[in-house]
N, C-alpha and C positions, 0 to 999 in steps of 0.2 A: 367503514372502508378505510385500509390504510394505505400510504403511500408505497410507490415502488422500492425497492433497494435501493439503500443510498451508497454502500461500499460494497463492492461485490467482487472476491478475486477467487476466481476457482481451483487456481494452480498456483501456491504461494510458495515454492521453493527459491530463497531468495539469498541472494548474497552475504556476509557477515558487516555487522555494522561498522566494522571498521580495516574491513579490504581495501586494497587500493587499489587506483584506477587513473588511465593515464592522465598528466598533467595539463592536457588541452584536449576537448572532443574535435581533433584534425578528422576529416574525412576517413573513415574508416578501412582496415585491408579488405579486397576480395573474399579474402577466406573465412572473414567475419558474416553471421547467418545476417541477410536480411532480408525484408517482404519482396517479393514477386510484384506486389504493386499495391497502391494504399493511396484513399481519399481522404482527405485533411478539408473538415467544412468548420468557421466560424461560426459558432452556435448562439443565443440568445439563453442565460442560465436556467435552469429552471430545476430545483432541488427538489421538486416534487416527483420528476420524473424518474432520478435519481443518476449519482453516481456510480460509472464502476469501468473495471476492467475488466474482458472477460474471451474467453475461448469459446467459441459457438460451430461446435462438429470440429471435423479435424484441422481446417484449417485456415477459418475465419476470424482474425481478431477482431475486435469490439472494445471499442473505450468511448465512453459518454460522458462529453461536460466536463473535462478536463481542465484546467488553465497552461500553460506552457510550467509555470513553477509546480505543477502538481505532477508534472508529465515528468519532470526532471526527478521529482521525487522518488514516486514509480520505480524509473528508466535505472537509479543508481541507489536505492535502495535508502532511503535518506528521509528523515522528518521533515516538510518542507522548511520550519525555522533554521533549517542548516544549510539554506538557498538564499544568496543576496546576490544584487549587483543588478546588473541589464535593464534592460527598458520597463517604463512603468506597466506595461500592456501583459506582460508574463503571469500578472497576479490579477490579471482582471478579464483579460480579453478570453473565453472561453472554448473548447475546440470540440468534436463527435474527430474519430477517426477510423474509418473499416479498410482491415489490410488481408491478404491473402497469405499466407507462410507457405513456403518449401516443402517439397515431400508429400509421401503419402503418410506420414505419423504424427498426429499431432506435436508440436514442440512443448518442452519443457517451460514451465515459467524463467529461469534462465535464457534460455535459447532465447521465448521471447522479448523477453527485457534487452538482450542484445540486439536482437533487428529496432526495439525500439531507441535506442541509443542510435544504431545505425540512421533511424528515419530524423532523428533530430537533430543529428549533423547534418545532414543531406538538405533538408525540407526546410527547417528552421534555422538553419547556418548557424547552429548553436556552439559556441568554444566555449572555455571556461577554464578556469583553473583552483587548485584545491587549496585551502588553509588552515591549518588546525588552530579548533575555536574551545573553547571552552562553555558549555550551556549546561543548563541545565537539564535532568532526564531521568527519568525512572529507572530503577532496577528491579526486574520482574525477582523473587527468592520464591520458596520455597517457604509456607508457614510453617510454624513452629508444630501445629496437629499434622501437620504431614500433609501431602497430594492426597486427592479426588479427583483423577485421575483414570482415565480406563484406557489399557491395551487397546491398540486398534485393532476389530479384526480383519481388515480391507488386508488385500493382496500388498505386501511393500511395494510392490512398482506402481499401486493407485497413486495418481497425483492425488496431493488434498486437497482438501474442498474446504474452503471459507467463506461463508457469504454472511452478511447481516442484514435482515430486514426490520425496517424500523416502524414502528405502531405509533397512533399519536399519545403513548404514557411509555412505551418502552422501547427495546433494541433485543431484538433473536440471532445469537450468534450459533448456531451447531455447527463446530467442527467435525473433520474426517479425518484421519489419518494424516494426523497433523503433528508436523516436531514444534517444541518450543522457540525455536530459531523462526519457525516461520510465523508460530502467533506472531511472534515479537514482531518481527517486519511487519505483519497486518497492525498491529496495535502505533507502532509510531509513523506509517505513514498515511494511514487512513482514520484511525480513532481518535489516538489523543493526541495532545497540543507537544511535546516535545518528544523528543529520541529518546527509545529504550533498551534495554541490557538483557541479555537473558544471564542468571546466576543463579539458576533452580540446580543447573549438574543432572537433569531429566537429559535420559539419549533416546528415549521411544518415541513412537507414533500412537497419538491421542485422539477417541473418541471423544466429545465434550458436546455441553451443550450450553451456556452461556445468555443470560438472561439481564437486563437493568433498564433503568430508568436514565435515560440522556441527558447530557444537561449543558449547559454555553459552552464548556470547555473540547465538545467532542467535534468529529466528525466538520472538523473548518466552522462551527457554529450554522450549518447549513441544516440541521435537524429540529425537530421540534423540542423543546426542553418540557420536558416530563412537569408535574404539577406536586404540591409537596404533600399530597397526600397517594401518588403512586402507589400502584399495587406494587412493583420490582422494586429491589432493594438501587441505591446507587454503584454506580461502575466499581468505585474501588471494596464496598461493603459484597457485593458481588460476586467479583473473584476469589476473595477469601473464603467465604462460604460455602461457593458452590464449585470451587475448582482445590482452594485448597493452597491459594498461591496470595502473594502481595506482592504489591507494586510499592516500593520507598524510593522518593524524592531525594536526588542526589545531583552533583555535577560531578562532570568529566569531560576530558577530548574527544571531538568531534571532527572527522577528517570534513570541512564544510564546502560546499561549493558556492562560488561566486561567479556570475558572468559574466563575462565580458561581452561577448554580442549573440544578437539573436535577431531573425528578421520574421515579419510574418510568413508564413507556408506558402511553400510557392504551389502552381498548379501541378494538377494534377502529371 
């Protein structure tokens, strides 16, 4: 038996790591998308059940077991170690939230990272303001044998699909029709412990399949760490192999966010 999904994001079209975004989350304009309406319940953790964000039919969202600092991650596109300040309860108190979206079309992962911006101002009376930090992070390249790689062949207007399920020796990543801009956003908000760069110079949409052995440094250390005779090779042994790509340890600028206040969710 293995455990449920611990990262699950179906629609990962995401922001650039270093957009900007206004200097304070103020109440947001009208003409900013947000839910129709959304329950915000205090959860008791449980990594077994798993985490994830997720779109369920056209226009149900779904996020499980979030903390408020993971939510902020999420919401602005951001490794959480690039989140400091506000109350101790951000990084510990944990959240489920089911919200309703607008229209009859599903929303773009955009769209909804925007209503979820919107709910965290509103709900959580979250402000904040940015700093540019310097940390440490990866930069995804291009190895030297080249991409492994395959053309998507999904329709371009398929949103992609990322989802990871974790086994207790490994992690199943199959991508859809996926840009490298949006690995990257899956990889430094949900995987690994710092922010990462995309510098492959890849402009396509990628079929993959993604396979390794977990281990403390991943997924907020909420996974099981693989054993060191594993059948899967390790995360970064991994990628090179079966994608074709590596990850080099580097610093740079970080547009970071810091809190300043945040309250628990108010009622519904």
């Amino acid at each position: 038996m293995h455990s449920k999904v611990i990262a699950a994001v179906s629609f990962v079209g995401t922001l650039p790591l270093f957009a900007q975004a206004p200097s304070s989350s103020v109440t947001p304009p009208a003409t900013n998308p947000a839910f129709e309406v959304a329950t915000i319940k205090p959860v008791a953790s449980d990594a077994q059940k798993g985490r994830y964000i997720v779109m369920q039919g056209l226009n149900r969202f779904v996020e499980k077991d979030y903390t408020l600092k993971l939510l902020i991650a999420a919401a602005y596109d951001l490794t959480p170690r690039a989140i400091s300040g506000g109350p101790a309860w951000i990084d510990s108190d944990h959240f489920d939230i089911t919200a309703l979206t607008p229209g009859s079309t599903r929303p773009t992962r955009d769209q909804q990272m925007a209503m979820l911006r919107n709910l965290l101002a509103d709900r959580f009376k979250l402000t904040f303001h940015r700093e540019p930090k310097e940390l440490s992070l990866y930069a995804l390249e291009v190895d030297k044998a080249g991409p492994k790689l395959k053309p998507s062949t999904a329709p371009p207007d398929t949103p992609a699909a990322l989802v990871s399920t974790v086994y207790p020796q490994r992690i199943l990543l199959p991508a859809r029709n996926t840009t490298m801009r949006e690995f990257v956003s899956l990889l430094q908000r949900a995987v690994l412990d710092r922010a990462v760069i995309d510098r492959t110079g890849l402009t396509g949409r990628y079929d993959f399949d993604l396979e390794w052995a977990p281990d403390e440094t991943q997924f907020g250390g909420d996974v099981p760490v693989a054993s060191a005779d594993a059948p899967s090779p390790p995360f970064f042994h991994a990628i090179q192999q079966q994608l074709g790509l590596t990850l080099t340890a580097t610093r740079g600028p970080i547009e970071a966010i810091v809190v300043d206040k945040a309250e628990h969710p108010t009622a519904d």
